[in-house]
C-alpha positions in Angstrom: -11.4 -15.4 28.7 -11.2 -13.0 25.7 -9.3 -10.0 26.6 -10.0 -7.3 24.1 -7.4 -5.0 24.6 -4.9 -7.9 24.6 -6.4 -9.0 21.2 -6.0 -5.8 19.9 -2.2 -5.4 20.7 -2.2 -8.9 18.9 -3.7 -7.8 16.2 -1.3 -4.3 15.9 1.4 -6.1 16.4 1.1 -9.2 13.7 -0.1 -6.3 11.1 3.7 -5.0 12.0 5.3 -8.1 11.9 3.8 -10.6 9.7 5.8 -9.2 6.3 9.3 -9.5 8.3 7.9 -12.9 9.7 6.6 -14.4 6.4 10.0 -12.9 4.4 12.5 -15.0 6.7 10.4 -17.7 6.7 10.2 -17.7 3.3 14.0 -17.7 2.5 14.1 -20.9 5.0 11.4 -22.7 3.4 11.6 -21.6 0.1 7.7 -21.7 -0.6 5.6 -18.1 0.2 2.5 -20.3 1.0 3.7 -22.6 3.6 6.1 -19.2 4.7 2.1 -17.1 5.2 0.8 -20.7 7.2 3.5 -21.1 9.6 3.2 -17.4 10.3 -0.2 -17.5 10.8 0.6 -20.8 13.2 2.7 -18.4 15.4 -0.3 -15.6 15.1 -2.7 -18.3 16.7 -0.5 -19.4 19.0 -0.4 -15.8 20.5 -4.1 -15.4 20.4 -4.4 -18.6 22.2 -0.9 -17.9 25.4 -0.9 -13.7 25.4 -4.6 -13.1 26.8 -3.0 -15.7 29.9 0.9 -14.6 30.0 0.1 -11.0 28.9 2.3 -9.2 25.3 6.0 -10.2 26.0 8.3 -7.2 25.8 9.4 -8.0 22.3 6.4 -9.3 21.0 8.0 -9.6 17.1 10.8 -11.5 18.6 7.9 -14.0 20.4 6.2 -14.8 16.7 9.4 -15.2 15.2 10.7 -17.8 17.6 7.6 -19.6 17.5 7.6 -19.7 13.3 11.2 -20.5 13.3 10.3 -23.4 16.3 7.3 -24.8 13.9 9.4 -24.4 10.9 12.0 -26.2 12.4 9.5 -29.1 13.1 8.6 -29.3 9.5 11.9 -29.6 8.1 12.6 -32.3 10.7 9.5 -34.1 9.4 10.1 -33.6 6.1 14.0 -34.9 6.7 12.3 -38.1 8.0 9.8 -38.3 4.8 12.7 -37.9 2.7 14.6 -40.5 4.4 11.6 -43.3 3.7 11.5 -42.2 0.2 14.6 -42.4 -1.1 13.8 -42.2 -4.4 12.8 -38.4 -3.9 16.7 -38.1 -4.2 19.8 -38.1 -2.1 20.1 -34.0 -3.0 17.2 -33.0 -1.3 17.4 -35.0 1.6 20.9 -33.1 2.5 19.4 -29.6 1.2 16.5 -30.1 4.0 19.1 -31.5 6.7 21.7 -28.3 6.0 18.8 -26.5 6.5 17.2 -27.6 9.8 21.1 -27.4 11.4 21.0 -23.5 9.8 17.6 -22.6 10.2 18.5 -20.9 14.0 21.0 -18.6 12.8 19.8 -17.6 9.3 16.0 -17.0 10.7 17.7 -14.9 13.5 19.6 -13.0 10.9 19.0 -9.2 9.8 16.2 -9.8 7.4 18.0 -7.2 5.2 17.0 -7.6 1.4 14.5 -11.0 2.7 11.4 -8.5 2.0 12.4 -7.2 -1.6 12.8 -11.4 -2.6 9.7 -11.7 -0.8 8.4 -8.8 -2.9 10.3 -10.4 -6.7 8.7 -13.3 -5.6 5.5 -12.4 -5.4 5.4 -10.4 -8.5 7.2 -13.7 -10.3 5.8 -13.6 -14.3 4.5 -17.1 -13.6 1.7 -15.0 -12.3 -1.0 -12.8 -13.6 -0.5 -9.3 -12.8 -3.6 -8.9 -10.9 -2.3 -11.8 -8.9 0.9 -10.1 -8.1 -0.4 -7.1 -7.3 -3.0 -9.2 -4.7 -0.8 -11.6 -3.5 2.0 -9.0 -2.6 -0.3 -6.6 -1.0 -1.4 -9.7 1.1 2.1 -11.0 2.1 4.0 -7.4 2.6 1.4 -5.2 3.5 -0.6 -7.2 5.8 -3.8 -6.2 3.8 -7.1 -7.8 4.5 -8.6 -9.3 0.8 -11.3 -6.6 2.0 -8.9 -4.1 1.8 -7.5 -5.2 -1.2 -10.8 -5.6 -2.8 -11.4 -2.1 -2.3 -8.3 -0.8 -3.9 -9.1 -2.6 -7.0 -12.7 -1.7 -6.7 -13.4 -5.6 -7.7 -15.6 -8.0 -5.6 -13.8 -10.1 -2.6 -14.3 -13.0 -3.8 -12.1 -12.1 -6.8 -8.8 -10.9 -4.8 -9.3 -14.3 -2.7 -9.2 -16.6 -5.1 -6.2 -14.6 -7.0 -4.4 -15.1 -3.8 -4.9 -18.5 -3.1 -4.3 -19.8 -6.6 -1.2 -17.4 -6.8 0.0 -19.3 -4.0 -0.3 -22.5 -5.3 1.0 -21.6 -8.8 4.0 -20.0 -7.0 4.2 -23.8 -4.9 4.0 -25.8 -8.4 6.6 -23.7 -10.5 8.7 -23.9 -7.9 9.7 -20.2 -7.7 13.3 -19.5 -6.4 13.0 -17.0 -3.6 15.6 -14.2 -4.6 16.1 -10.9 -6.3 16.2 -11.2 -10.3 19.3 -9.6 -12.2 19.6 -8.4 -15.6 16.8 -8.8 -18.2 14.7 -9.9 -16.4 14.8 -7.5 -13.4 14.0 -5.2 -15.4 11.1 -6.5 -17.4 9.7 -7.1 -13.4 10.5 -3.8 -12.0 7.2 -2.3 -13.6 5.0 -4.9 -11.6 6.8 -4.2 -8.2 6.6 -0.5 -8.2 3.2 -0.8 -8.7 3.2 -2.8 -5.4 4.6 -0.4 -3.6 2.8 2.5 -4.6 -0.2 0.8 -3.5 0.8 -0.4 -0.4 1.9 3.8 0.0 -1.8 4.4 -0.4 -3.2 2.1 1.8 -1.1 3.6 4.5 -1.7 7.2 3.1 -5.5 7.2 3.4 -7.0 3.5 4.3 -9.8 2.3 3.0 -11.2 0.8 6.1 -11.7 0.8 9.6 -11.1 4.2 12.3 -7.8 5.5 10.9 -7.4 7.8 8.7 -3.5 6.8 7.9 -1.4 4.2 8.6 1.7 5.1 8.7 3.6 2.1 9.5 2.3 1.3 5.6 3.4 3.8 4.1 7.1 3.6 5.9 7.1 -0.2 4.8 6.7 1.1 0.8 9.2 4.0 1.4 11.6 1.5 2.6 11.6 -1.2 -0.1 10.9 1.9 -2.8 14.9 3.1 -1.4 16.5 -0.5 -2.0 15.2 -0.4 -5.1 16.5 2.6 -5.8 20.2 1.6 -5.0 19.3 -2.3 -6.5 18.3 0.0 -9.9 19.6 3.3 -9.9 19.6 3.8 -13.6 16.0 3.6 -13.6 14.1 6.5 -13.4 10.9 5.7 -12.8 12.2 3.9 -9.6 13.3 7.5 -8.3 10.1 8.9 -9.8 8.0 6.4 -7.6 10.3 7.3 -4.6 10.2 10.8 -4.7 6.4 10.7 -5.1 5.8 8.9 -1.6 8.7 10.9 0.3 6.6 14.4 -0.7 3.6 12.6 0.0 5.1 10.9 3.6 5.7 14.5 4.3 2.4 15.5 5.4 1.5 12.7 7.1 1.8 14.8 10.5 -0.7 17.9 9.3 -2.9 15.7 8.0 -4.5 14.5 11.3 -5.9 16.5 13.9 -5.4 15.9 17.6 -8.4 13.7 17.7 -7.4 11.8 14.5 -9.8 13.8 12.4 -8.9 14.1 8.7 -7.2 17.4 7.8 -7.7 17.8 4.0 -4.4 19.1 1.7 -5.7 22.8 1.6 -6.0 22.9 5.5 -3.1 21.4 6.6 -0.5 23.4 8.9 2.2 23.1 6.4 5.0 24.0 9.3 4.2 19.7 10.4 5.4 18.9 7.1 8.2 16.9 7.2 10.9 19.0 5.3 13.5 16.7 5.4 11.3 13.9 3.1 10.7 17.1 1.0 13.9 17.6 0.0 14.5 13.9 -0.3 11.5 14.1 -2.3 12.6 16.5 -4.6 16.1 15.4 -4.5 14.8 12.2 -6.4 12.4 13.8 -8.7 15.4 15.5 -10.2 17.2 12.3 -10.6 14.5 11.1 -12.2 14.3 13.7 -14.6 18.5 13.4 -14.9 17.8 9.8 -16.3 15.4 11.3 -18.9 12.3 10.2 -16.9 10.4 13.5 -16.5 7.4 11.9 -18.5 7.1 8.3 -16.6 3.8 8.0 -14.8 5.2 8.0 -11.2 7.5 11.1 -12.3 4.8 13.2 -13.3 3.0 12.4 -10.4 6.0 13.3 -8.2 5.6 17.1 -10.5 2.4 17.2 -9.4 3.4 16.4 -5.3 6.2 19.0 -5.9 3.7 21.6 -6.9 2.2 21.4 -3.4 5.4 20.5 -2.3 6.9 23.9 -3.4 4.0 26.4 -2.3 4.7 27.9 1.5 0.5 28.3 1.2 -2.4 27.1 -0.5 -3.0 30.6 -2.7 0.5 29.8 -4.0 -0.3 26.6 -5.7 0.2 26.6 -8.8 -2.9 24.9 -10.1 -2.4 25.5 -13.8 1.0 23.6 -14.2 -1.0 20.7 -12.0 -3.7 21.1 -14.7 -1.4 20.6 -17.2 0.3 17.9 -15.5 -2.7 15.4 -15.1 -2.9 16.2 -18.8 0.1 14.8 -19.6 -0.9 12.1 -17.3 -4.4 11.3 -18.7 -2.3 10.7 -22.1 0.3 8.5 -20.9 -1.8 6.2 -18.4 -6.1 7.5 -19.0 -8.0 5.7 -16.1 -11.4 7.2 -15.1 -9.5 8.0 -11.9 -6.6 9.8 -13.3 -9.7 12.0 -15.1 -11.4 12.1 -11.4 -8.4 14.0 -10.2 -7.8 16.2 -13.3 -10.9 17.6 -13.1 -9.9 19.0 -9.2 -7.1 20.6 -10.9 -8.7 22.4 -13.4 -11.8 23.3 -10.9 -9.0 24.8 -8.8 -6.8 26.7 -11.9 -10.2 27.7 -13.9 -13.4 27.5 -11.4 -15.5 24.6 -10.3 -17.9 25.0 -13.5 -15.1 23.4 -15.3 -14.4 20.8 -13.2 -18.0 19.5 -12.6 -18.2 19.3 -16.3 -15.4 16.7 -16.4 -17.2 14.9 -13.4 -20.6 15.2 -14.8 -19.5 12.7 -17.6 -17.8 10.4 -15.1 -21.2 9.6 -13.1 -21.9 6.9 -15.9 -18.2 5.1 -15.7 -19.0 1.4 -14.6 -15.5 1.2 -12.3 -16.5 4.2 -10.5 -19.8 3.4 -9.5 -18.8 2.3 -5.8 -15.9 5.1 -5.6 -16.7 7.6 -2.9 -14.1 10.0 -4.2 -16.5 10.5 -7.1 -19.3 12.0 -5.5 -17.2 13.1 -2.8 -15.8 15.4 -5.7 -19.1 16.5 -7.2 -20.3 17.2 -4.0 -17.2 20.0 -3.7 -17.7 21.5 -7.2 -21.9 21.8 -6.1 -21.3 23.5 -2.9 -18.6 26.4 -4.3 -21.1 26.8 -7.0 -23.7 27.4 -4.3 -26.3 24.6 -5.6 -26.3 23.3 -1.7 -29.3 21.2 -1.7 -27.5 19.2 -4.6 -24.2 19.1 -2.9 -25.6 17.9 0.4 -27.1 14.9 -1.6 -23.7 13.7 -2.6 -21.5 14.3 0.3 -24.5 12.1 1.9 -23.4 9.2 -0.9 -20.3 10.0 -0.6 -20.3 8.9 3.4 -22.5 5.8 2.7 -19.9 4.7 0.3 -16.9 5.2 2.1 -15.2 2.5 4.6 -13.1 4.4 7.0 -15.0 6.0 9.8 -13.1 9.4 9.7 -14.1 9.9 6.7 -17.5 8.6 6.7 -17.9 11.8 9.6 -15.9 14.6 7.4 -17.9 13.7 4.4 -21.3 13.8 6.4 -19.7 17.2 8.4 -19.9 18.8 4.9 -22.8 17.6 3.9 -24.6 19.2 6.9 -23.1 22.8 6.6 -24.7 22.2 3.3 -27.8 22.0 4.8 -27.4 25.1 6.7 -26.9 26.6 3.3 -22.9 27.5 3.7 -20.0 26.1 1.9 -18.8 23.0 4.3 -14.9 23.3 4.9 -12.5 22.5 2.8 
């Protein structure tokens, strides 16, 4: 009989799991592919025992015995493969018996540095960068294609087949599974940081489903963000990228309500912010700027974090250096989003007029014609200028567009104070 609530726990608890799982199972087997299968074995054989036996008290240990058991029982069949083909080669056959007699031990070991090779792997060069970016997301973030579809704003269909056929390329070029050095760890750093900072955002403010934040996301990107930091530390625009999501993993706290309601940057109790990731925060943003990295994307990002990060309350903001900021930004890396947010700083340093100018001309961009943050935005800017009927209209879109439930209700909460012909809350 399905048990729902069991299912769920299943569910919460492979989402948690599966990039540890799929990393040490990928340093056994040495293919990312047939590591995501057998995890995926040890997620159905939960679905199919747990609703009977109930969620064992260490559930992560439970899927990782039952990969490691399944792995073990491919190697073995593999061993004898090998064995009546011996013209695969007398190496491989003793690199596949060394590992079944090691497997026990080295899958039970701390998994350590397994996710950033996972992570390397993934973003290999034999790839396309849109495949890196998908395939990672997939393995280490526990991502649905949906999900990932809707961070790219591209159809699903597109992040599925990126995936699948990364796997398979990755299975053909026989990839090693470990961290790059030299050259050519830093020619792949560029690719991983991006990673990371959008498996931050997924956790920071999920597309889908009844959460507003994920945390659990956004504390698996801080985490490989800090090895990288001590695997690179000359780089700056690893420190930029990490003191970007420590300020923004600050206010994770304030910005949910006691019912999980979103709480928007402007209301937020700033006394929940976590302090301590503030100063980390900041402390890396300087490093960044010691390595001569001030003007890297992710560093001037961090700036514009630190702004918010800096003000004790909202009137203290400094809007205008944000303004100028996303200027600097929009020059360096210009994406219709990058604009999106630019104009919200300059409505906030030099009234909404200006801002809803900037938006106005992005209503025609092609990439932003699902993006809820667009009308979302314009839907802001109409109600401070007191054009209500207008802004109801879009905070309406807005909520049809969006895929997270909280959301969808804050956007549609605006909208009707709108209709009562008062400015929604912030």
């Amino acid at each position: 009989m399905r048990d729902p609530a069991t299912h769920r726990a299943i569910d919460a608890v492979f989402r948690i799991e599966s990039a540890r799982l799929i990393a040490g199972l990928a340093r056994i087997v040495r293919d990312v592919g047939l590591a995501e299968e057998l995890a995926q074995d040890a997620l159905v054989a939960a679905l199919e025992q747990w609703p009977r036996s109930g969620v064992p008290d260490n559930p992560g240990a439970w899927l990782m015995a039952t990969a490691k058991h399944r792995a073990i029982d491919l190697l073995r069949r593999r061993r004898l493969r090998e064995r009546k083909h011996k013209e695969l080669g007398r190496e491989i056959q003793a690199r596949q018996e060394v590992a079944v007699q090691n497997l026990e031990a080295a899958i039970d070991e701390d998994v350590g540095d397994d996710l950033l090779r996972l992570m390397f792997t993934a973003c290999h060069p034999v790839l396309s960068a849109e495949a890196r970016v998908a395939l990672t997301l997939r393995l280490l973030g526990g991502l649905t294609t949906e999900e990932i579809a809707r961070a790219f704003l591209v159809p699903e269909a597109t992040i599925a087949q990126r995936i699948v056929r990364a796997k398979r390329t990755l299975g053909e070029a026989r990839v090693p599974f470990e961290v790059p050095r030299g050259a050519e760890l830093a020619a792949r750093l560029a690719s991983v940081l991006e990673v990371i900072y959008l498996v931050f955002n997924e956790g920071y403010s999920a597309t889908a489903g009844d959460d507003w934040a994920r945390p659990e996301l956004c504390e698996d990107a801080l985490r490989l963000g800090r090895i990288l930091a001590e695997l690179a530390p000359e780089e700056p625009e690893v420190h930029g990228l990490v003191a970007l999501m420590e300020i923004q993993a600050s206010r994770l706290r304030a910005r949910v309500g006691p019912k999980g309601e979103p709480v928007l940057l402007l209301d937020q109790d700033r006394a929940r912010w976590d302090h301590l990731l503030v100063r980390r925060g900041l402390a890396a943003l300087e490093r960044a700027e010691a390595l001569g990295g001030a003007l890297g994307p992710y560093a001037l990002q961090a700036a514009i974090a630190a702004c918010h990060a800096r003000a004790a309350a909202p009137a203290e903001t400094d809007w205008a250096r944000i303004a100028a900021l996303y200027d600097a930004l929009a020059q360096l890396t210009p994406s219709p989003v990058v604009e999106l947010n630019r104009a919200v700083a300059i409505a906030m340093a030099f009234g909404p007029a200006a801002g809803l100018e900037i938006v106005d001309n992005l209503t025609a961009e092609p990439t932003l014609a699902g993006y809820h943050h667009l009308p979302a935005v314009r839907a802001d800017f109409l109600s401070k200028l007191g054009r209500f009927d207008e802004a109801r209209l879009e905070f309406e879109r807005a909520a049809s567009l969006t895929r997270n439930s909280r959301e969808r209700e804050l956007l549609l909460e605006r909208g009707a104070a709108c209709a009562l012909g008062s400015a929604p809350p912030r």
